[in-house]
C-alpha positions in Angstrom: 52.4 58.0 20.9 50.9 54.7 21.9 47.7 54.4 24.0 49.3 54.0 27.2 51.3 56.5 26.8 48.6 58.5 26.2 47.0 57.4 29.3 50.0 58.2 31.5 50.7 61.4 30.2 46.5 62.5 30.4 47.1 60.8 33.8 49.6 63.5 34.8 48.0 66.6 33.2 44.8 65.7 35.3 46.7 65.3 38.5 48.5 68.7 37.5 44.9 70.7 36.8 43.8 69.2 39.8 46.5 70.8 42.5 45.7 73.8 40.3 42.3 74.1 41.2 42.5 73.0 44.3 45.8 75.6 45.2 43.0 78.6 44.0 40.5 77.6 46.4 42.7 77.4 49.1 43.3 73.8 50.1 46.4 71.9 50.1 47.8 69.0 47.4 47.3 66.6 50.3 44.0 67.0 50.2 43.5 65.4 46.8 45.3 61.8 47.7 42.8 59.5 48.1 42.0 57.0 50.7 44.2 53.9 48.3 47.3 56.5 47.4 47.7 57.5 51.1 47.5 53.4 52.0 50.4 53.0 49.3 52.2 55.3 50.6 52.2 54.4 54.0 53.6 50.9 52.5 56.2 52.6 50.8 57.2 54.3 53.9 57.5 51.6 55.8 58.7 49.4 53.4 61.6 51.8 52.5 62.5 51.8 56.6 62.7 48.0 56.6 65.0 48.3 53.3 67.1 50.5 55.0 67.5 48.2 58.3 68.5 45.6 56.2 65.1 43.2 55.7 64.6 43.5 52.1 62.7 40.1 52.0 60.1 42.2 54.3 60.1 45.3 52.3 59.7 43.4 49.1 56.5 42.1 50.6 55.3 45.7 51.7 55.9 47.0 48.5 54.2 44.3 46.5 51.0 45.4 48.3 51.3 48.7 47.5 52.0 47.9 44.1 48.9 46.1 43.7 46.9 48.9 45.7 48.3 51.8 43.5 47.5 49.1 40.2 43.8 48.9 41.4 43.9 52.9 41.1 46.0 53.4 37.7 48.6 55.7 39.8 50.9 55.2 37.5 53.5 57.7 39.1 52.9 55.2 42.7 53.6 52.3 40.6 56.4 53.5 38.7 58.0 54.3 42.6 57.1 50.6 44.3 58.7 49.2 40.4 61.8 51.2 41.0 62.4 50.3 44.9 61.6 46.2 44.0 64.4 46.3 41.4 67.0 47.7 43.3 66.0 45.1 45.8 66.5 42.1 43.0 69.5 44.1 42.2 71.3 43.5 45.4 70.1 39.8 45.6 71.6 39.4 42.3 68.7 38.6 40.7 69.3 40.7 37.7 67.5 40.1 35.1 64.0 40.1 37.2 65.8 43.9 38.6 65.8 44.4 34.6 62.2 43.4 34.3 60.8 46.0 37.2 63.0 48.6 35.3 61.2 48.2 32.7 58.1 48.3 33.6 59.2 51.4 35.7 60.1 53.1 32.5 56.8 52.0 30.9 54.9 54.0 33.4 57.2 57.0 33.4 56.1 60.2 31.0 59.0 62.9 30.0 59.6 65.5 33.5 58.1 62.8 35.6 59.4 63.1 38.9 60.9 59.5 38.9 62.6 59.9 35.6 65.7 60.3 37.3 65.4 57.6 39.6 64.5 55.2 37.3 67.5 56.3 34.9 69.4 56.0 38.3 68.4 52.3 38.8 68.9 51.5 35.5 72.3 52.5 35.3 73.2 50.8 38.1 71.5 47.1 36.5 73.7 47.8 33.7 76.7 48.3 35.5 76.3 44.6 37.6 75.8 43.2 34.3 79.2 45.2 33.2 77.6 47.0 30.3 79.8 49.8 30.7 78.7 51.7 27.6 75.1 51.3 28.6 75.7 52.2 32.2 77.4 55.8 31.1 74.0 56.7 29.0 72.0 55.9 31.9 74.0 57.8 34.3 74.2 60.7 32.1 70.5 60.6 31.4 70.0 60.5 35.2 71.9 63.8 35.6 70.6 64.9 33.3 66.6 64.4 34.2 67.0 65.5 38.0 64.6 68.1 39.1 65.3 68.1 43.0 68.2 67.9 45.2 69.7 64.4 44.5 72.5 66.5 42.0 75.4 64.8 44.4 74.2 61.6 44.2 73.4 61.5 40.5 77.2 63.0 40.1 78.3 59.9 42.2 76.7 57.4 39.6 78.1 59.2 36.9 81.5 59.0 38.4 81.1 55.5 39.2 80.0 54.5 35.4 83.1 56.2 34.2 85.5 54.6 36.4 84.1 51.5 35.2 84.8 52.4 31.9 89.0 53.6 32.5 88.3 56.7 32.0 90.0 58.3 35.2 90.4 61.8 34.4 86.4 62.4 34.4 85.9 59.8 36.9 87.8 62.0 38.8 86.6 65.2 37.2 83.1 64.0 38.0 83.9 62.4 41.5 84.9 66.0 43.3 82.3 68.2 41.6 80.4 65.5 43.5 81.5 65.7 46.5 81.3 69.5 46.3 77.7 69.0 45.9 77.3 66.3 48.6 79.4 68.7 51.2 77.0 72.1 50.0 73.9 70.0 51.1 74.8 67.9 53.6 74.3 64.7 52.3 77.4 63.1 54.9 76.2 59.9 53.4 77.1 60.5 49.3 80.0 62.6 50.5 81.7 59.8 52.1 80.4 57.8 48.3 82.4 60.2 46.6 85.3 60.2 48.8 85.4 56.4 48.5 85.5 56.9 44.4 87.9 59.4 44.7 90.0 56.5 47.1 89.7 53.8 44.4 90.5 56.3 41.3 93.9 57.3 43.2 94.8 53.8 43.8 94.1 53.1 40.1 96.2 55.5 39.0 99.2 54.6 40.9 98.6 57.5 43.8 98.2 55.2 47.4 99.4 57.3 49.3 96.4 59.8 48.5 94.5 56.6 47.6 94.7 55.8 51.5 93.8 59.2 53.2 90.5 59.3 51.1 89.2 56.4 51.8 90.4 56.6 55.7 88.1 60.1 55.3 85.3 57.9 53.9 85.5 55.2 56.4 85.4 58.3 59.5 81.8 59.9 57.7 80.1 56.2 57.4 80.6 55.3 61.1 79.5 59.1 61.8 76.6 57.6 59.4 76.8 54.1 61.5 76.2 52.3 57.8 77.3 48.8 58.4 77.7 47.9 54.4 79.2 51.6 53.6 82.0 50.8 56.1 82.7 47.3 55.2 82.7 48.3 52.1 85.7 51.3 53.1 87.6 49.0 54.7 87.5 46.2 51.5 89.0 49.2 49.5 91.4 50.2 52.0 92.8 46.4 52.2 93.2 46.9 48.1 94.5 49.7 48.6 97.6 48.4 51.0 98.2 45.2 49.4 98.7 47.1 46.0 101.3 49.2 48.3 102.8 45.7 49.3 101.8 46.2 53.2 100.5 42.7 53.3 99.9 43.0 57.3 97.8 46.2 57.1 95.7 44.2 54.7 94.6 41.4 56.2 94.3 43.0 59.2 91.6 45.8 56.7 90.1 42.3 55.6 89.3 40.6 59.1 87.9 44.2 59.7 85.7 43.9 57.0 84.4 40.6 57.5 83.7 41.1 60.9 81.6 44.4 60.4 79.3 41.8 58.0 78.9 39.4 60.2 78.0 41.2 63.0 75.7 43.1 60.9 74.1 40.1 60.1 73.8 38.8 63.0 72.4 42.1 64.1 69.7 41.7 61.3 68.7 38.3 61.8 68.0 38.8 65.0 66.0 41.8 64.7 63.9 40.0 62.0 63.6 36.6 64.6 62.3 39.3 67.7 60.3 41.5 65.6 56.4 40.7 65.1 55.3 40.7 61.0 53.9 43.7 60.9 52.9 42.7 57.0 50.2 41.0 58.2 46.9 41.8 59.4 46.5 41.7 63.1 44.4 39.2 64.2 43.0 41.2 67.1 39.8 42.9 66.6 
């Protein structure tokens, strides 16, 4: 075991004795955050809300600060975190190999049965999969299943699918795809249910089946504008314009393509305006 290993894993054994204690005396876990962890995490959260709205340039920021508060601190669990959430942000810019590079330092500060394991695995899976390492995208995905200790089992399941179906192998894409949405339909999670019902679209229309290949991804596309997920449903309606030109319905197509486009550029629109009209709350007010 190497020295920083050592450090994390002392790291996590100390934070665990601590809740100990403090549980017998009566207090709560809360209580032992201090002053710098409950600052990161209040970056986190509302860099994770920006994310979500579609300002990842914003959350990047928010999340570099909190990666420098929870550094100051050696919270290696908080860094591991901010690591993971910048390189899926690199990730969907493209920028691949500096998503690789916060991976990897995620990993580095991630001790076996950490909470993040999975997440990490998660992220790293999906890195390999944009840089169409198929093989290396399966192990991820299998190691993220295989590390989750909460309720993300649906969405692991989903990645896992995903990785497989990259790979040809239909049977447990498909295999791995409904036990997926079983999971995502027993707790609710609308938002990975319509994920696997969108895999489940795309496996059907790669195995020659369009008709069924249609109705799932049409049952997708209804639960992401429950959801109201811009990306999610232009991403429905891409697969659904696949889906009817492999059927030869050319019309249907293009008019599932104009669809698409026009969700994205509206959603744009929507998010630069938002980011023009909102004040940069990453900065300091200047007001005393």
């Amino acid at each position: 075991m190497t020295e920083f290993s050592m450090k994390i894993r002392s790291a996590a054994v100390l934070t665990a004795a601590l809740m100990l204690l403090n549980s017998c005396s009566g207090g709560t876990a809360q209580a032992l955050r201090s002053d710098a962890m409950k600052q990161s995490d209040n970056l986190v959260s509302r860099a994770l809300k920006l994310d979500r709205k579609g300002h990842p340039v914003d959350a990047a920021r928010l999340f570099e600060e909190a990666l420098t508060i929870s550094s100051s601190i050696e919270d290696y669990q908080g860094r591991a975190r901010i690591l993971i959430n910048l390189a899926r942000i690199e990730r969907r810019n493209a920028s691949i190999d500096a998503a690789q590079k916060r991976i990897t330092e995620a990993l580095k500060n991630i001790s076996p049965g950490s909470p993040h394991e999975a997440e990490a695995a998660h992220e790293q899976s999906q890195i390999m999969l944009a840089r169409g390492d198929t093989h290396q995208a399966l192990q991820w995905a299998e190691r993220a299943v295989s590390t989750e200790l909460g309720g993300e089992g649906g969405r692991r399941l989903n990645l896992l699918a995903r990785a497989r179906l990259a790979g040809k192998d239909y049977a447990r894409a498909s295999e791995t795809a409904r036990q997926a949405l079983k999971e995502n339909r027993a707790s609710m999670a609308f938002e990975e249910e319509a994920t696997s019902l969108r895999l489940l679209g795309i496996i059907a229309r790669e195995t020659g089946s369009l008709s069924e290949s249609q109705k799932l991804l049409l049952a997708a596309l209804e639960q992401d504008k429950r959801a109201g997920i811009s990306m999610k449903i232009a991403a429905d309606l891409d697969e659904l314009a696949l889906t009817s030109r492999a059927a030869g319905d050319i019309t249907s197509s293009e008019e599932y393509e104009k669809r698409a486009q026009s969700v994205k550029a509206a959603s744009a629109a929507l998010s630069a305006g938002e980011r023009q009209n909102r004040p940069d709350t990453t900065r300091p007010s200047s007001k005393p």
